[in-house]
N, C-alpha and C positions, 0 to 999 in steps of 0.2 A: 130144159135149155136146149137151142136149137143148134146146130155146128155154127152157126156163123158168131153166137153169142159166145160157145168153150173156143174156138179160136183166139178170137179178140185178152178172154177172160187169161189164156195162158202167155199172148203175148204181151201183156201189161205184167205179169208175174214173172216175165222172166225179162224183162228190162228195169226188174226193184235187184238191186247191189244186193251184194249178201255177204254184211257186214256181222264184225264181230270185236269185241272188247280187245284193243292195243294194236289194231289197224291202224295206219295212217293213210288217209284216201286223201283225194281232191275236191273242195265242195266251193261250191259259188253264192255269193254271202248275196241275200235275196232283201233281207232289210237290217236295217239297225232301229233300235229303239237306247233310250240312254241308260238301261241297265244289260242289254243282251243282243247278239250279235246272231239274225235267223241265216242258217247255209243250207243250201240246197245238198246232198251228198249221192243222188239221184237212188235214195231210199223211201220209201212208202211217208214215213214222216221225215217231214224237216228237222235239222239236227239245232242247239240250242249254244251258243259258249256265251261263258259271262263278259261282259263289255271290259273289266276291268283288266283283262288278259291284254288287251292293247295299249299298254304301256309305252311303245317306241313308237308308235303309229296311228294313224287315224282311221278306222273301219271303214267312213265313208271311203275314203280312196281307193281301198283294195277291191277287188274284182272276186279273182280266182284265189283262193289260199289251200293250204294241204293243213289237215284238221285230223288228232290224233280222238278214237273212238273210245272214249271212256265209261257209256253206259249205252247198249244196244237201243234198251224202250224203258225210262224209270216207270213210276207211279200215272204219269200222265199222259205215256207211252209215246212220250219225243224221246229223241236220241242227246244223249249227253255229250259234246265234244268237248276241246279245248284246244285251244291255238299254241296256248305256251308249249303246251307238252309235246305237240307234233314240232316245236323248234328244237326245245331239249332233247329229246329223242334223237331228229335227225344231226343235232348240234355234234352230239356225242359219238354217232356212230362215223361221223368225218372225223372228230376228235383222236379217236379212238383208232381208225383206220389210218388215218393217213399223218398221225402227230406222233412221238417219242419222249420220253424225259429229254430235258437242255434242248428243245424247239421251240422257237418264238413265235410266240401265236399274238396277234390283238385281241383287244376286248376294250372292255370300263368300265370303272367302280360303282357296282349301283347300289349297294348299302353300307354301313358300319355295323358292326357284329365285335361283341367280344372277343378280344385279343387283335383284332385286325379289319377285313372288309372283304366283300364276297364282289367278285367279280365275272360280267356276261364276256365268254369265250364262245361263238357259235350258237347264243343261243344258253348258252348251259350254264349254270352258274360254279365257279372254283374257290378258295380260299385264299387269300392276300394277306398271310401273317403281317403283321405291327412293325415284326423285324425285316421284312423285305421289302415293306413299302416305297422308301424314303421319302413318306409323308408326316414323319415326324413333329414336324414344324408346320406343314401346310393345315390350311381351313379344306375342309374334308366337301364342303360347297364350291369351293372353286375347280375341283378335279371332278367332281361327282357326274356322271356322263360322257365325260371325254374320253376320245377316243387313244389308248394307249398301247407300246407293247410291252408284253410283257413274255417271262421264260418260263418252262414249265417244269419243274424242281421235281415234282411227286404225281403220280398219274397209277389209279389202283383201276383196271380197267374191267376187272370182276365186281366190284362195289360200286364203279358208276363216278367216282370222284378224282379231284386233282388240286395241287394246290401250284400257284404261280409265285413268283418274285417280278418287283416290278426292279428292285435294286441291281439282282444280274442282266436283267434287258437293259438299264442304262449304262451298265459295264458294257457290256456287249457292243450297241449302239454306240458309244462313244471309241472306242476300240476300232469300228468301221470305219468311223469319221476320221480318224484318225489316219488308217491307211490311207483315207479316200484323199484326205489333206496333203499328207507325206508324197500322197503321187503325182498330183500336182505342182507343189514345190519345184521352184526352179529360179535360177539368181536371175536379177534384174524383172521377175512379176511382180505388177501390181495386183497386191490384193486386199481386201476386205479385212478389218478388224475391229474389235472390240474393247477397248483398253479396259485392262483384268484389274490392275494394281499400279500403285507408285511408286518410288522409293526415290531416293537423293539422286540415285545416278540413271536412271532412266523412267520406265513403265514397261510393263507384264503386258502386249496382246493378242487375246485369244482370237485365231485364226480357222475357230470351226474345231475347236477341241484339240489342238496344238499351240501353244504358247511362244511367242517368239517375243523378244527382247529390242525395244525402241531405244537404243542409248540417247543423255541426256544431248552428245554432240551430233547426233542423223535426227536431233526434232525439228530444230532450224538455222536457217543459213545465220540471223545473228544471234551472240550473242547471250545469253541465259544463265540464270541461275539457276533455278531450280525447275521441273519437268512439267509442275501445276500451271507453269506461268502459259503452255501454250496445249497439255493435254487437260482434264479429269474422268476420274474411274465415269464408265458408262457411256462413255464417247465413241461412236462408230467414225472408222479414219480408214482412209486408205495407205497402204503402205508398200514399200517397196522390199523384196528379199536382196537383201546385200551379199548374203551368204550362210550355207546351212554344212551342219553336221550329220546326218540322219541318223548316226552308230549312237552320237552321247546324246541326240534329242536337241541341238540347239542348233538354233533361229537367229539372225542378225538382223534387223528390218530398218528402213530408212524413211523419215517421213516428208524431210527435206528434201530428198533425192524424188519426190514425185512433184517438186515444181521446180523452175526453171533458177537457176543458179545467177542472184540477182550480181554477183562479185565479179562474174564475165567481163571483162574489156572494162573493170571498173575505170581503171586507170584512164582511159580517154573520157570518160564522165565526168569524174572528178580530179582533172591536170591538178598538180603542185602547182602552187599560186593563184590559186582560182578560189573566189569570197563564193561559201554557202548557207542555205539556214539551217538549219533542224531544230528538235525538240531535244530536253531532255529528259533522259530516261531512266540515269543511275548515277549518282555519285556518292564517289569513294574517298577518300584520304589520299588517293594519287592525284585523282583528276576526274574529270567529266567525261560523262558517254554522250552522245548527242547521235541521236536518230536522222539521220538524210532522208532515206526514206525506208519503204517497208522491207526489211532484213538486212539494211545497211547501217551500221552506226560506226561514230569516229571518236576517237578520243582525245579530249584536247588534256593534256597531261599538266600537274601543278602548276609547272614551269613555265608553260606557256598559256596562261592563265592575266599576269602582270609583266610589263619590264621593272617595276620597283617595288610593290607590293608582296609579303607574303604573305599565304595566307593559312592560315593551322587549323581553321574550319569553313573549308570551302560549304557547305548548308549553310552560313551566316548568310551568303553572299549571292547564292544560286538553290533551286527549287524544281524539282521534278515537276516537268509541265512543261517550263519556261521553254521560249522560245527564245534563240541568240545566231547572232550569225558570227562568223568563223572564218579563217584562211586555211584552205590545204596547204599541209605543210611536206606531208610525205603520203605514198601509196603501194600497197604490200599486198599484191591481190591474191598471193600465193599464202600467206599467212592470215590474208582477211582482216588486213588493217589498215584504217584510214587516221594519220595525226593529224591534227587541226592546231590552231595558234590564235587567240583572243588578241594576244596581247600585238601579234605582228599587223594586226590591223592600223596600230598604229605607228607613228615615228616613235625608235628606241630613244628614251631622251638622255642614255648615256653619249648619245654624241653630240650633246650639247652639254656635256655638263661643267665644262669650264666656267659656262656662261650662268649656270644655275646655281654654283657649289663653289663659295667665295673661301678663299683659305685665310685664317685667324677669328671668322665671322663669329658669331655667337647663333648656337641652333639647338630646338630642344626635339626629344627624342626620345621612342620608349621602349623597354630592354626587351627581346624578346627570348633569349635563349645564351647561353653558354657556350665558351670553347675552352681549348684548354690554352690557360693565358690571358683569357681576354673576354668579352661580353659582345653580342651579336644586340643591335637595337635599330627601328623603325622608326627614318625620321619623320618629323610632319610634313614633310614634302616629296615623302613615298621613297626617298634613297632609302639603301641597307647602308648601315653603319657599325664600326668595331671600334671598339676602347677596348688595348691593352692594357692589363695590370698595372704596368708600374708607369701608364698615364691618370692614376685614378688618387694618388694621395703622392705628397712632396716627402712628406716624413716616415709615412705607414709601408713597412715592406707586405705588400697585397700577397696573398698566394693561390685566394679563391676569391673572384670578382664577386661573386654570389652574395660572399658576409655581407657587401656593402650596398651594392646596386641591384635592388630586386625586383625580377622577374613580372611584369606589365607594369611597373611604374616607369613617369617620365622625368626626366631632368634635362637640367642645360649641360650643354658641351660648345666646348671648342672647337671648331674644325682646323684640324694638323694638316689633313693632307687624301688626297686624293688615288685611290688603290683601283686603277681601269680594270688589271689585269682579273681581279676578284668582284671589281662593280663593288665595291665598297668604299664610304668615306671614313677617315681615319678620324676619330676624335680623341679628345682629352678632359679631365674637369680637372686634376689641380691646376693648370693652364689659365683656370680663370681667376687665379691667386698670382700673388707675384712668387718668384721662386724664394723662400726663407731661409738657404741653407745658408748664405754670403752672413745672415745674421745669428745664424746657430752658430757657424764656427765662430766669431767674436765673442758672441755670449760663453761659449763649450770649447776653450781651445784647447788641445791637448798637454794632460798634467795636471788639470780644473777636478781638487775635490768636490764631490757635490753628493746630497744625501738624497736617495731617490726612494721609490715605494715599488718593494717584488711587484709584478704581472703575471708572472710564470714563471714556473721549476720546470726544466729540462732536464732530459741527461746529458746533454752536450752544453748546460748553462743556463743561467738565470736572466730574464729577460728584466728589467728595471724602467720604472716611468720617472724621468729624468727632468719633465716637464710638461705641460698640457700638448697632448698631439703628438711629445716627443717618445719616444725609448730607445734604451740600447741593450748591447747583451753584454753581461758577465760571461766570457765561455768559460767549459769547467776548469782549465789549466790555469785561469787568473783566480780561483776560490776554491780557498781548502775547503775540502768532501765534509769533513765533520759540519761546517758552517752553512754549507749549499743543502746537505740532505735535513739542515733543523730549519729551513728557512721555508715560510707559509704566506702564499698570496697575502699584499698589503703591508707585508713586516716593513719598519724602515731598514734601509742600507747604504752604509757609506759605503761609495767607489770613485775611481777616478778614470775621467778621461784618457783613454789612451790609443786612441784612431776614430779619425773622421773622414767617413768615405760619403760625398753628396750624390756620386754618379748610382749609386746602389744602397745610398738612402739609409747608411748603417753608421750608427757610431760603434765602439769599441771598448770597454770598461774592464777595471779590474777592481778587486776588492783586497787585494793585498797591498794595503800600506804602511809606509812608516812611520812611526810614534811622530813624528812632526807634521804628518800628513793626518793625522787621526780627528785636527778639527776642521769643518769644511772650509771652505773658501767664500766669499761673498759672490 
């Protein structure tokens, strides 16, 4: 061999690597085939790693990679490399160097393993017990590749191994946010939320891992019942900080307070005496809500509802939906209130009621309610009217209007007399009889045996029916006690006239007579 041939021959020899088993070189990937990945590693032969090793990646894309030496020259005398291992390797020796137990490192879950899930940190695979997952409940395909962080709980740096929690990374992380929130915080910012929860009296929203509190009165400018009606859980909303505690953790938030206060200068919008429309939106047992417009509503209250008319189930009569128009009646822009009046649209026709409410006429009428003394009733021509008690029978002393006149039935009356000061017409029904007392005392005059049938035992006396319609009382000083306490509803008993009062509708009896009085009278 000539010098210029040992030249050449040593300088090809001494430009071949001089590799050895758990090297990690540099090598340049020369082809791919769909089982093996050929790298240049500028060694006498080409190095070989199985295609399978690229699992994150696509071989064609890569160029230049660093390739961990796992067999010098096998049986075929190529070089064995592998990619994973040169990641794991260097994965671990960063790991190792530069990480601590309780440092939070990323990675993601690339398999399921008994008890838990093995997760790639650097490259390197760690353990994700069951219990620090907090994938309890998740599909193990929805997390599986993502990118997460996680803590590192256990790190054995002689044996190679570590295990993570993904449960204290999100303590951790949320703890940040939390600061990150809290720093931000400041009264009158708007910001960003997520409605958590709801309850009666407001909603729960989470604010980036701080929870602050929407009362149901900062959700809007009208009106409301309950918090569903204008939030529900999962609702992004912006909101306003009204006011915070940082020491106890609480939040006040406003949601009304991020648009414009429609109640402003209401009062020149809607003047007293000014006709509007709206819709209705709520009714109650007092009266109607009616919507003007968007966060404005007025209430037209029972009362101003009818000037004659009452009504006990305003729903009979009106319907969510409805549309009506209305008189301002009052404006309270400080309390956020607008009265309305149905009935002031029209003429009161108590100021004509001379002309409508004839006195002795005949009018029918139907009871609507009770006082004491007396019966409240609706006539057919929309008056309120009153019958006292002792206008309701000639003979009968009433003491409860109710026994007789009940409650939605109608009857005729009399009209007695006209009451402005209460808007009621005064009626009567024994009025429509003539008065019989002028013929009770001729027929009943005082001294008149007569034999009557018990009605009632009292302890202050015996009540007696004396005649159809009639009765009077035995009191107990006119009937010996032996006589009164044997005596049972319907017994007959002789008594005598002994007081007739017409103006209070009593006659007056006694049952002590004398042997010449013991047979009646005709």
């Amino acid at each position: 061999m000539n010098k210029v041939s040992m030249d050449l021959q040593n300088a090809y020899y001494d430009s071949i690597k001089e590799l050895k088993e758990g090297d990690i070189v540099k090598g340049e990937i020369v082809s791919v085939t769909p089982r093996e990945v050929i790298v240049d590693v500028g060694y006498k032969s080409e190095g070989i790693i199985p295609r399978m090793e690229f699992e994150e990646v696509d071989p064609e894309q890569l160029k230049e990679i660093d390739v961990f030496v796992e067999n010098v020259e096998d049986e075929e005398g190529r070089i064995i490399l592998s990619y994973r291992k040169a990641k794991e390797t260097q994965g671990w020796l960063t790991l190792s160097r530069d990480y601590n137990e309780g440092d939070m490192v990323e990675g993601f879950i690339s398999r399921k393993v008994k008890g838990g899930y093995m997760v790639h940190v650097f490259g390197v695979e760690g353990f994700l017990p069951q219990s620090l997952s907090t994938l309890r409940n998740a599909n193990f395909e929805e997390v599986a590749g993502k990118k997460l962080t996680f803590q590192i709980v256990r790190m054995n740096k002689i044996k190679g191994n570590f295990i993570v929690s993904r449960k204290d990374a999100v303590k951790v992380e949320r703890e940040e946010v939390r600061k990150k929130v809290w720093g931000e915080i400041e009264t009158g910012k708007i910001m960003k939320g997520k409605v958590k929860s709801i309850t009666n009296f407001g909603a729960f929203i989470d604010l980036g891992g701080v929870d602050g509190l929407l009362h149901i009165a900062d959700m809007s400018w009208k009106k409301i019942t309950h918090p569903s009606e204008i939030v529900a859980v999962g609702d992004e909303i912006n909101v306003m900080v009204l006011n915070f505690d940082k020491e106890k953790g609480k939040i006040s938030l406003g949601l009304k307070q991020t648009m414009p206060d429609p109640w402003k200068e209401i009062d020149k919008k809607y003047a007293a005496g000014s006709v509007v429309k709206g819709r209705i939106t709520n009714i109650q047992n007092y009266g109607i809500f009616v919507e003007l417009e968007k966060g404005i509503e007025g209430l037209v209250h029972i009362s101003e509802i009818s000037w004659t008319k009452r009504f006990l189930n305003l729903s009979e009569m009106f319907a969510i939906g409805d549309t009506l128009e209305a008189k301002v009646i009052g404006v309270e822009p400080q309390e956020k209130k607008i009265s309305l009046s149905i009935r002031q649209l029209e003429k009161d026709p108590w100021e004509d009621v001379d002309n409508m409410i004839v006195i002795d006429s005949l009018i029918r009428g139907k009871i609507t309610g009770y006082g004491d003394g007396c019966a409240f009733l609706e006539l057919e021509n929309g008056f309120d009217g009153i019958i006292y008690n002792e206008d309701i029978s000639w003979t009968k002393r009433v003491s409860r209007s109710q026994d007789i006149l009940k409650k939605g039935h109608s009857y005729d009356f009399k009209i007695l007399g006209i009451d402005r000061g209460n808007r009621k017409v005064i009626l009567g029904i024994k009025q429509l009889n003539e008065d019989p007392w002028p013929q009770i005392m001729e027929r009943f005059p005082v001294g008149k045996i007569i034999e009557g049938e018990v009605v009632k035992v009292t302890n202050f006396g015996v009540f007696v029916k004396i005649d159809e319609e009639l009765e009077g009382l035995v009191f107990s000083g006119e009937i010996e006690k032996e006589q009164m306490e044997a005596l049972q509803p319907k017994d007959k008993l002789k008594v005598k006239v002994i007081k007739i009062d017409p103006g209070s509708a009593k006659i007056g009896l006694s049952s002590k007579l004398d042997e010449e009085e013991s047979t009646p009278t005709a």
